[in-house]
mmCIF file of the C-alpha atoms, coordinates in Angstrom:
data_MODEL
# 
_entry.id   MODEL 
# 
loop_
_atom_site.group_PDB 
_atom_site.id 
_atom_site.type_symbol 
_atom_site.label_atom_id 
_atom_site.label_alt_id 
_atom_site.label_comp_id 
_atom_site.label_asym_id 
_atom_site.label_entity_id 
_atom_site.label_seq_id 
_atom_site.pdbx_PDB_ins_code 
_atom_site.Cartn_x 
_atom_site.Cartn_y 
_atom_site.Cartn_z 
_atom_site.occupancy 
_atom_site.B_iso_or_equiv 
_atom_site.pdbx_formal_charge 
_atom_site.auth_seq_id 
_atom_site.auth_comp_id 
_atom_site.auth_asym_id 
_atom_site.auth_atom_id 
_atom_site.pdbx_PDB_model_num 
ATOM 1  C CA . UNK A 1 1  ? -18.004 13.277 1.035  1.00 0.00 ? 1  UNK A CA 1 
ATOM 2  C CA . UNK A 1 2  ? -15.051 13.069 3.579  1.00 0.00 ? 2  UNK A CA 1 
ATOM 3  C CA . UNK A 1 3  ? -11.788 14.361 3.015  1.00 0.00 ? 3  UNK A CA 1 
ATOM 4  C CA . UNK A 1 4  ? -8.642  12.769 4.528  1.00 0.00 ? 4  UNK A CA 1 
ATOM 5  C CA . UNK A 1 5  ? -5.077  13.866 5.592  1.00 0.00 ? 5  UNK A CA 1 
ATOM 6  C CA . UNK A 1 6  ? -2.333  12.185 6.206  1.00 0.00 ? 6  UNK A CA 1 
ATOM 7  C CA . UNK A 1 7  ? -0.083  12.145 9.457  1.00 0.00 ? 7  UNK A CA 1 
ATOM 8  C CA . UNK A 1 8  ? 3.868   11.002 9.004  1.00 0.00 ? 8  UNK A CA 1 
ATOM 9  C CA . UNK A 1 9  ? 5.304   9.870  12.457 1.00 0.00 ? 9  UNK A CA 1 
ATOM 10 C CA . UNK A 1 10 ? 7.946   7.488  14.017 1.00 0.00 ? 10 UNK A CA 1 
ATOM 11 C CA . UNK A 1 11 ? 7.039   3.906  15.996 1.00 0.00 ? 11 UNK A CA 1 
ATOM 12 C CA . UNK A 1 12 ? 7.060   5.983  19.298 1.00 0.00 ? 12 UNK A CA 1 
ATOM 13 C CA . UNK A 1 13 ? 4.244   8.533  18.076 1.00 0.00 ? 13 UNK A CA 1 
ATOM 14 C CA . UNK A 1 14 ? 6.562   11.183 17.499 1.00 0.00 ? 14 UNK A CA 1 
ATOM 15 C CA . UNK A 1 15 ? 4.762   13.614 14.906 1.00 0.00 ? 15 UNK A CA 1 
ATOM 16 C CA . UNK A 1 16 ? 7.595   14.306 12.004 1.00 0.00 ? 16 UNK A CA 1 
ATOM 17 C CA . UNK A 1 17 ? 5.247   15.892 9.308  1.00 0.00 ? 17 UNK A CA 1 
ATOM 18 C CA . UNK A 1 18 ? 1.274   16.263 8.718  1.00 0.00 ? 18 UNK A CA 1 
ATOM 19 C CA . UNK A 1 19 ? 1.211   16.534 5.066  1.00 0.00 ? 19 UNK A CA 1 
ATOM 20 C CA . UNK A 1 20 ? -0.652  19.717 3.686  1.00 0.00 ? 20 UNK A CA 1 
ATOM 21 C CA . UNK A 1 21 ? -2.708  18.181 1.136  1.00 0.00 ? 21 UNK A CA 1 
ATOM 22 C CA . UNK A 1 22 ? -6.326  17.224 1.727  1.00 0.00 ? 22 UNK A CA 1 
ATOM 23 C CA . UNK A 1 23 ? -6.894  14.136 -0.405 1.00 0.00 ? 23 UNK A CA 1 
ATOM 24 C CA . UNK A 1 24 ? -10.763 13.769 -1.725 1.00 0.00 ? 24 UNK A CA 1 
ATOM 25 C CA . UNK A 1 25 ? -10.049 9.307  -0.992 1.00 0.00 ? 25 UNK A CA 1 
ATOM 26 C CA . UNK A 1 26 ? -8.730  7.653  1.574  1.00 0.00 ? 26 UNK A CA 1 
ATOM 27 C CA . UNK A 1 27 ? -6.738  5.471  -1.565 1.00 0.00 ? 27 UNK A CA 1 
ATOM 28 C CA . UNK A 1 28 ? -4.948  8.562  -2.650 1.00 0.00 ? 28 UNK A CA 1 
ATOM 29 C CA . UNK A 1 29 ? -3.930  9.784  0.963  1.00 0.00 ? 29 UNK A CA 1 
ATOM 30 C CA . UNK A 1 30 ? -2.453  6.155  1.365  1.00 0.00 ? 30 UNK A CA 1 
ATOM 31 C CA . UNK A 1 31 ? -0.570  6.086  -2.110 1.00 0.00 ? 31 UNK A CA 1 
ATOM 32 C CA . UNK A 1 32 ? 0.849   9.642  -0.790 1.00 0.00 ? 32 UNK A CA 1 
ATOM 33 C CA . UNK A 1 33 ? 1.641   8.320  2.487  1.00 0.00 ? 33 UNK A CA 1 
ATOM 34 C CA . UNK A 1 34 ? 3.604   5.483  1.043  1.00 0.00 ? 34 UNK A CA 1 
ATOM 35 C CA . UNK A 1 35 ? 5.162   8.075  -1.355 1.00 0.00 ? 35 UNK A CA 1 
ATOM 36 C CA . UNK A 1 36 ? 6.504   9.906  0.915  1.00 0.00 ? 36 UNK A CA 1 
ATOM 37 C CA . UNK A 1 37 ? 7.705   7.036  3.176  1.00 0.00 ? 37 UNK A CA 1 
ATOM 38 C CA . UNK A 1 38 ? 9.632   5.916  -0.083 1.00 0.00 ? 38 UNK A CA 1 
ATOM 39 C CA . UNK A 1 39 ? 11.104  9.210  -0.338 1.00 0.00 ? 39 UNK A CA 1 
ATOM 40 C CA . UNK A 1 40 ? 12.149  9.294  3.013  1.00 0.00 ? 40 UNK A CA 1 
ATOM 41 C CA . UNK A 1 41 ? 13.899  5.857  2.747  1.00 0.00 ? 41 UNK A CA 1 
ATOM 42 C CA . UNK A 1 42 ? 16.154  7.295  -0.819 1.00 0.00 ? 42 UNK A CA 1 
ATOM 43 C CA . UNK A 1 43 ? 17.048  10.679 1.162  1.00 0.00 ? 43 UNK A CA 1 
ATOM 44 C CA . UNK A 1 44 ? 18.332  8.070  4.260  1.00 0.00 ? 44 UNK A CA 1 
ATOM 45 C CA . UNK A 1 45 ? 20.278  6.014  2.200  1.00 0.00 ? 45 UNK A CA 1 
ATOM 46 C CA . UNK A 1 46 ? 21.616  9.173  0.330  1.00 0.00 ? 46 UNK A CA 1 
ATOM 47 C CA . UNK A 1 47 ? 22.969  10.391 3.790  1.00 0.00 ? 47 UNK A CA 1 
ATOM 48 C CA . UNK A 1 48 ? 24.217  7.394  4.976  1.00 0.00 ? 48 UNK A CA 1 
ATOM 49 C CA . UNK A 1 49 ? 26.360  6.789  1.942  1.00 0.00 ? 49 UNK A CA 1 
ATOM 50 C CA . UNK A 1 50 ? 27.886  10.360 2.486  1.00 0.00 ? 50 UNK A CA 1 
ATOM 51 C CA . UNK A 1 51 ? 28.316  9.451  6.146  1.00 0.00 ? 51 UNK A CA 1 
ATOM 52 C CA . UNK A 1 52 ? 25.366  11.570 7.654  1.00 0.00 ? 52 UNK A CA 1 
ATOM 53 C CA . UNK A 1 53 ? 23.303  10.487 10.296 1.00 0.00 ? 53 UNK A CA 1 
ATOM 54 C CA . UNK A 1 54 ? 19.439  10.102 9.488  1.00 0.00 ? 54 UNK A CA 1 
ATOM 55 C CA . UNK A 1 55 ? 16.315  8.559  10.998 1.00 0.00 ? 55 UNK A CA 1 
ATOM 56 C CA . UNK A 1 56 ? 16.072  4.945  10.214 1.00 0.00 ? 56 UNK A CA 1 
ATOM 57 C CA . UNK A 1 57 ? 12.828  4.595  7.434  1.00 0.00 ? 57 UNK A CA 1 
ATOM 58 C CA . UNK A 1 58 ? 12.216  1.700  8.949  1.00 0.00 ? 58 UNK A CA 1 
ATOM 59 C CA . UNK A 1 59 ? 10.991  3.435  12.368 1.00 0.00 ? 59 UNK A CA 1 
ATOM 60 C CA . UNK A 1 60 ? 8.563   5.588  10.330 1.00 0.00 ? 60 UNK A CA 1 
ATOM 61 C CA . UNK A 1 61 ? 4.904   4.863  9.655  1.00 0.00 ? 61 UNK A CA 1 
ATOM 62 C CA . UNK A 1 62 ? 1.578   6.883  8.563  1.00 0.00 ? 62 UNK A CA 1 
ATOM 63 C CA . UNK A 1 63 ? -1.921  7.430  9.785  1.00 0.00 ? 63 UNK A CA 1 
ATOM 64 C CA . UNK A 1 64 ? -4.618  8.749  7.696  1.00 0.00 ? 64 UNK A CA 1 
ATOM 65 C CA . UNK A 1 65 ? -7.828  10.514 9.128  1.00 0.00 ? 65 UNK A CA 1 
ATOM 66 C CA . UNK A 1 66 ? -10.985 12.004 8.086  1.00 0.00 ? 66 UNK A CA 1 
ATOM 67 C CA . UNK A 1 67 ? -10.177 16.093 7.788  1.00 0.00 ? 67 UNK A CA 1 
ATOM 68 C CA . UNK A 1 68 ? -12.756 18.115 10.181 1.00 0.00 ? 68 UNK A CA 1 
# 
């Protein structure tokens, strides 16, 4: 049965976390992946609202792929 992880990077294929759990679907590496995009988006507008600079969420995306 494949195994899957889960790749966090922005639009210009800059890698800004692989994620260390192996996920047993590829449904529950994509629910994580979203998760963790969501996340991402509440820390940025935390920041911005104290006048920090942060990545846009916006520019970020996932890719899932079979573990080897």
């Amino acid at each position: 049965m494949a195994k899957y992880k889960v790749d966090i990077a922005d639009l210009s294929g800059n890698l800004i976390e692989t994620l260390d759990e192996t996920f047993d679907s590829y449904e529950d590496a994509e629910y994580e992946a979203q998760q963790w995009i969501s996340d991402y988006s509440a820390g940025a507008d935390v920041l911005q609202l104290a006048g920090e600079a942060y990545g846009d969420p916006d520019d970020v995306d996932y890719e899932i792929y079979e573990a080897t």
